[in-house]
LOKOLLO-191563 format. One record per residue (C-alpha): residue number from 1; x, y, z. Coordinates in steps of 0.5 Angstrom, whole numbers. Layout:
! LOKOLLO-191563
(NUM, (X, Y, Z));
...
//
This chain:
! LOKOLLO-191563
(1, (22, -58, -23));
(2, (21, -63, -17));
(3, (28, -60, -15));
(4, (26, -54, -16));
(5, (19, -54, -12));
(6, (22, -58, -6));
(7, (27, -53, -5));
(8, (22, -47, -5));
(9, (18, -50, -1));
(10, (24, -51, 5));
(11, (26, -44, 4));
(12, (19, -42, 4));
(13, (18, -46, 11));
(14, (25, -43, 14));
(15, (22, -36, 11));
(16, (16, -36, 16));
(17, (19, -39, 22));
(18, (23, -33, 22));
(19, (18, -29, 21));
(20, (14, -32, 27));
(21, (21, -32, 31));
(22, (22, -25, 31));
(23, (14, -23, 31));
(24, (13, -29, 38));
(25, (12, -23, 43));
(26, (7, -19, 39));
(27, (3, -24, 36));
(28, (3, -27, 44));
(29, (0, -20, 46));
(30, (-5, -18, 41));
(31, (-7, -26, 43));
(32, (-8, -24, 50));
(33, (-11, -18, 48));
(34, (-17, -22, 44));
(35, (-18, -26, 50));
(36, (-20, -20, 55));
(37, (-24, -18, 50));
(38, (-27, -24, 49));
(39, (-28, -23, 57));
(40, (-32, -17, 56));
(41, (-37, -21, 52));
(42, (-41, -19, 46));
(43, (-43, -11, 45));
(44, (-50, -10, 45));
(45, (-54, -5, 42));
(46, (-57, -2, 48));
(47, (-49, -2, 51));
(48, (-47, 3, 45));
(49, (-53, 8, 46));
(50, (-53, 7, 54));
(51, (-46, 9, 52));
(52, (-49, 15, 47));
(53, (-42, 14, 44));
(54, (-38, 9, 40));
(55, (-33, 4, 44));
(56, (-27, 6, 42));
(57, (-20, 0, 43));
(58, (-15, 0, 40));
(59, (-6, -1, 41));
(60, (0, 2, 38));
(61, (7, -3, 37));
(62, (14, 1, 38));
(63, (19, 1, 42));
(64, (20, 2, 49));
(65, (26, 7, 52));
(66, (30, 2, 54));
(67, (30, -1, 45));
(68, (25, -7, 47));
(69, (18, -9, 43));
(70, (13, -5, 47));
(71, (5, -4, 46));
(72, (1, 1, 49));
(73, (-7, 1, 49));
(74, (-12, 7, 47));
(75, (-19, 8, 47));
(76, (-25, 7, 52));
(77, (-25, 0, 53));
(78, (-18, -1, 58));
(79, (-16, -7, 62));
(80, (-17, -7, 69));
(81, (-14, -14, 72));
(82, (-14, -17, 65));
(83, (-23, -15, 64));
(84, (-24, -9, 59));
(85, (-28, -4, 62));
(86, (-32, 2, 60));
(87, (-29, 8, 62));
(88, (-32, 15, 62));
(89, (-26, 18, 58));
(90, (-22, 16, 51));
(91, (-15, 15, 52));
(92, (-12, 19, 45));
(93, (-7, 15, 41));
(94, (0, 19, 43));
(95, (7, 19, 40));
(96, (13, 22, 44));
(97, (19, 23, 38));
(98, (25, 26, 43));
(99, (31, 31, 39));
(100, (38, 34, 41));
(101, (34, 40, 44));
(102, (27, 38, 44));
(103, (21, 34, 45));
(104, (16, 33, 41));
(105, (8, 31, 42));
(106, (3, 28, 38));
(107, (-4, 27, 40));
(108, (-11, 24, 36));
(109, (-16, 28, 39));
(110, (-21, 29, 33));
(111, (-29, 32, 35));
(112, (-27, 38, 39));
(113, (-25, 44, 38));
(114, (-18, 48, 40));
(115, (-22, 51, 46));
(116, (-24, 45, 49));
(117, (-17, 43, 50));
(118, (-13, 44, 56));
(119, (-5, 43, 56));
(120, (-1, 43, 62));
(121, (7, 41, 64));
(122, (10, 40, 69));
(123, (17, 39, 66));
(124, (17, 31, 67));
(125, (10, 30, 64));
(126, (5, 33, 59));
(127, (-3, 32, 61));
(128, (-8, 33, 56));
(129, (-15, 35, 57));
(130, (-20, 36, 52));
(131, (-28, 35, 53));
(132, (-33, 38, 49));
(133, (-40, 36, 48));
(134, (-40, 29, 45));
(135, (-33, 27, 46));
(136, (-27, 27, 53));
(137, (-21, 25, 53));
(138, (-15, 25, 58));
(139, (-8, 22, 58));
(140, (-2, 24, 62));
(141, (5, 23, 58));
(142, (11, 21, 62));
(143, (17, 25, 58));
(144, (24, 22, 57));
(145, (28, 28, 60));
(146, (25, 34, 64));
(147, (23, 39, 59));
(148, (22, 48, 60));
(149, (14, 48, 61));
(150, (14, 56, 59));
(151, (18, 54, 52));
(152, (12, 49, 50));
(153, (8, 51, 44));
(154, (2, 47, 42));
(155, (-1, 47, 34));
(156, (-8, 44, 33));
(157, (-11, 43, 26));
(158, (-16, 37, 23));
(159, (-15, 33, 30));
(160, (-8, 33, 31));
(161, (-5, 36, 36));
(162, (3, 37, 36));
(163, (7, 40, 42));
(164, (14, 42, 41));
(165, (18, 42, 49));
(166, (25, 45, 49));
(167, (29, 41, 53));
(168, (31, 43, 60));
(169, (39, 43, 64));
(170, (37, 43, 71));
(171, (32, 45, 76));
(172, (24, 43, 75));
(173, (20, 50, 75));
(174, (12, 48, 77));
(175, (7, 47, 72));
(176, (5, 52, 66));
(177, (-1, 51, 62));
(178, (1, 52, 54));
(179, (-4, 55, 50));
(180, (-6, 52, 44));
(181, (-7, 56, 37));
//
């Protein structure tokens, strides 16, 4: 039974060092994270009604374009210069999913209304604005090929907005504004 024990324990050991070998860059991120927004300092109540709105931070992992580990912020709380700042705007959590022929986008925009958003593409990048009375957010998107702006067509239901591009050959067309039903 001893036997038994001493090996489970050492495979348990080589398990957890490859678990914290494979996740090093995430867990030396999300570290780095928590010591800007130590830096910050703690969040008084006077701050968030100041704010008339809640602090929102938050980060999405996945992998980057060129297949490496990558982590992307959002919210209203950003860094500038390693200090997390307030900003008027909230950054939406986005998703870019790229097909044969098209390319999706995903954005969180909960508490407004489908008329509050605004939408545009230039062929390289989509840019989404949505300002009601309580809520702001605003995020341009870098696309990973150039796209037909005139093929967008854009859903908003439950605070989701999904837009679909189709993919372009050649030539850049400037920017189209997409209506959003």
């Amino acid at each position: 039974m001893s036997e038994n024990a001493d090996s489970w324990d050492e495979w348990f050991k080589n398990r957890k060092s490859i678990f914290e070998k494979f996740f090093e860059e995430v867990f030396r991120e999300i570290e780095e994270m928590d010591k800007a927004l130590d830096a910050f300092g703690p969040i008084r109540p006077e701050d968030i009604e100041r704010f008339r709105r809640p602090l929102t931070w938050g980060f999405k992992y996945h992998l980057g374009p060129d297949g490496k580990p990558a982590i992307s912020e959002f919210g209203n709380v950003r860094r500038k210069g390693g200090i997390p700042k307030v900003v008027g705007e909230t950054e939406p959590l986005t998703d870019v999913m790229e097909k044969d022929d098209a390319i999706s986008v995903v954005a969180e925009l909960p508490g407004v209304e489908k008329d509050d958003i605004d939408v545009r593409c230039d062929g390289r990048a989509v840019t989404i604005n949505a300002k009601s009375e309580k809520r702001q957010y605003s995020k341009e998107i870098p696309l990973p090929a150039e796209v037909l702006p005139k093929s967008g067509m854009a859903r908003y239901k439950n605070g989701i907005l999904e837009l679909t591009l189709k993919k372009k050959a050649a030539s850049s067309i400037s920017g189209e504004q997409i209506k959003v039903e």
